[in-house]
C-alpha positions as CSV (number, residue, x, y, z in Angstrom):
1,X,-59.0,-104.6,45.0
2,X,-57.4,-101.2,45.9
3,X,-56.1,-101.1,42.8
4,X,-59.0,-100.4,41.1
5,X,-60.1,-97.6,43.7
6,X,-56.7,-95.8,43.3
7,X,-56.8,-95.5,39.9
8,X,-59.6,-93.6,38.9
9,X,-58.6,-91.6,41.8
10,X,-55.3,-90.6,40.7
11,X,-56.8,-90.2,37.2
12,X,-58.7,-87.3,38.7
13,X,-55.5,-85.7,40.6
14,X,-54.3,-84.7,37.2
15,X,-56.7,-81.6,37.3
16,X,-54.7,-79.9,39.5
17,X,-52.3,-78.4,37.5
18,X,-55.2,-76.2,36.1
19,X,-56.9,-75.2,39.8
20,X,-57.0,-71.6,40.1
21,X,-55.3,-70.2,43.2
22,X,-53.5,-73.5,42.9
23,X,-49.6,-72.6,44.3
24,X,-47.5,-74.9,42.0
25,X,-49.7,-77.4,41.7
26,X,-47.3,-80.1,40.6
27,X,-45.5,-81.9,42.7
28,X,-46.4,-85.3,45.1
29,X,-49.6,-86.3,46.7
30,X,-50.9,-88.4,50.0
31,X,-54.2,-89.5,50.4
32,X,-56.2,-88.3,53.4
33,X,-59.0,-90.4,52.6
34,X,-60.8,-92.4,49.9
35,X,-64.5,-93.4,49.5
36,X,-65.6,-96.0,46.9
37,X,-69.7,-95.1,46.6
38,X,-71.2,-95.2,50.1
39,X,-67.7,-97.0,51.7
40,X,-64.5,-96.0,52.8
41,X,-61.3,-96.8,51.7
42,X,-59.4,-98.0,54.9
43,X,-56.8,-95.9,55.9
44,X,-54.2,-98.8,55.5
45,X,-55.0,-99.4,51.8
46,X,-54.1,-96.3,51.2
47,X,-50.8,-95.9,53.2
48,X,-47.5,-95.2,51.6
49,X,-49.0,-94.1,48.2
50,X,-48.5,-91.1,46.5
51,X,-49.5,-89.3,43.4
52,X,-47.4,-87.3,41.6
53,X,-48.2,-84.4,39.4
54,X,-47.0,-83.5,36.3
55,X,-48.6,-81.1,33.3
56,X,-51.6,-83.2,31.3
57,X,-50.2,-86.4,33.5
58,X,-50.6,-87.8,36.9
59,X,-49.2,-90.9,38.6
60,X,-49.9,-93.6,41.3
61,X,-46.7,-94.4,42.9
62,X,-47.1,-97.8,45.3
63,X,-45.7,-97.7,48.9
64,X,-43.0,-99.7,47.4
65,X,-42.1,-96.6,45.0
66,X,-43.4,-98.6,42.0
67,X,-45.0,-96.4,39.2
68,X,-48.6,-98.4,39.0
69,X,-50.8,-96.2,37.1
70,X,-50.2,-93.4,34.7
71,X,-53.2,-91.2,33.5
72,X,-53.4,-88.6,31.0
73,X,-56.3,-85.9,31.9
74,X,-58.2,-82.8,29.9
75,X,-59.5,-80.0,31.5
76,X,-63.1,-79.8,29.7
77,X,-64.1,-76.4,30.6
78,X,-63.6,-73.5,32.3
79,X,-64.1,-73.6,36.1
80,X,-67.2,-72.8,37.9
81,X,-67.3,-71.9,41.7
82,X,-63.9,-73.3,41.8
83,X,-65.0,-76.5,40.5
84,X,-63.2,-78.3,37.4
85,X,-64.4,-80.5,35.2
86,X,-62.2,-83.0,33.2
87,X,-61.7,-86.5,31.2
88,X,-59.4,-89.2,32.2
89,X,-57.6,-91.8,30.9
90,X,-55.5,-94.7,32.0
91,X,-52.5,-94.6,30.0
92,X,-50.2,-97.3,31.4
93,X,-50.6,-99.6,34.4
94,X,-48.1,-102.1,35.6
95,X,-50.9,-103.7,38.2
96,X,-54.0,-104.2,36.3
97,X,-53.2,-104.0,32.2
98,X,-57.4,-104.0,31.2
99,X,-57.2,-100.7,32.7
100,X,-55.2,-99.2,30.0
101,X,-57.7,-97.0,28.1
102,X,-60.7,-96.6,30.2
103,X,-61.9,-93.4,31.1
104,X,-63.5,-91.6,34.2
105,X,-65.2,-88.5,34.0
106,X,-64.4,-86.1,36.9
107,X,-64.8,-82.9,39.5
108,X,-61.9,-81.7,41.4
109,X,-61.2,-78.7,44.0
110,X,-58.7,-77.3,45.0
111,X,-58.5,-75.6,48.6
112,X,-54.6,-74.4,49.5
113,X,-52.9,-77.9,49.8
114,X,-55.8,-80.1,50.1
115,X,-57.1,-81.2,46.1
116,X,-61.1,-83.4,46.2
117,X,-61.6,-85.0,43.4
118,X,-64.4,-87.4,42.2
119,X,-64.5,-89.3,39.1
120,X,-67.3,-92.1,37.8
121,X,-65.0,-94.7,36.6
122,X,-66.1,-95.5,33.4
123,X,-69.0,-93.4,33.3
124,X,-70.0,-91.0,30.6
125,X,-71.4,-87.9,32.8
126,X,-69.6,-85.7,35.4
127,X,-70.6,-86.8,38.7
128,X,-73.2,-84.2,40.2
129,X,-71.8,-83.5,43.4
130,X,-68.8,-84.1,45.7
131,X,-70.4,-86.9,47.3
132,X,-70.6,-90.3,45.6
133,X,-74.3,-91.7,44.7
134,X,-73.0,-95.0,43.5
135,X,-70.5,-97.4,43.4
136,X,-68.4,-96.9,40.7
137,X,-68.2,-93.1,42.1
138,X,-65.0,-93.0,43.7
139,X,-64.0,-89.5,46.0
140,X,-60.2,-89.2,47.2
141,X,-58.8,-86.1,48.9
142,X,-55.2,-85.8,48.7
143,X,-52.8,-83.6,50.4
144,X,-49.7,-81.9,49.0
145,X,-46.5,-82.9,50.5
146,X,-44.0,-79.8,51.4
147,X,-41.4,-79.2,48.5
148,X,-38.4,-80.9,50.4
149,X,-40.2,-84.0,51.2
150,X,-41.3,-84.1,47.6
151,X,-38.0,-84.4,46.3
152,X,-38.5,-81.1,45.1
């Protein structure tokens, strides 16, 4: 289900806040693209759905404006060559309630209005690159919306 790939995903958005040379990092989120292991994520699944970014919380808004995930993240280090490094945790979900409380460990960067992240979903190591090398490695890059279409 798409559920389960945009979770993790958004999980992983919450590191912005912390990117250095981020520009007011918080704010709303569209997907560019998704990859679930060695497979996309159609483009259609990911239509219409945001993220929004708040401080120490991110969250999966549905195309129907619907809050379906929330997820709490902690930057575990400091940043090398631009990379971050954090835990994540599903906090509340109003599509898939066995989510609440799992964890993904995750690599984000952030490059002017474009944030990658990867997470292992469930996993208890940092994946090792920005390319997935198994199937519960999940990449999403997201794109920031401008401020007015934000609702900012």
């Amino acid at each position: 289900m798409i559920a389960r790939l945009l979770i993790p995903g958004l999980v992983a958005v919450l590191l912005a806040p912390s990117l250095a040379g981020a520009q007011d990092p918080f704010g709303t989120y569209s997907y560019v693209k998704g990859q679930r292991g060695d497979q996309p994520v159609a483009a259609d699944d990911l239509k219409g759905n945001t993220v929004t970014i708040e401080e120490g919380k991110l969250s999966l808004i549905g195309d129907d404006g619907a809050v379906q995930f929330e997820i709490r993240y902690v930057i575990d280090d400091e940043p090398e060559e631009g990379t971050y490094r954090a835990t994540l945790e599903i906090v509340k979900s109003s599509l898939m309630e066995d989510a609440v409380g799992v964890k993904a460990k995750a690599l984000a960067r952030h490059d002017g209005n474009e944030l990658t992240l990867i997470y292992d979903f469930g996993g208890t190591d940092y994946p090792e690159s920005f390319e997935p090398k198994a199937p519960t490695q999940h990449l999403f890059v997201l794109k920031k919306a401008p401020a007015a279409a934000a609702g900012n």
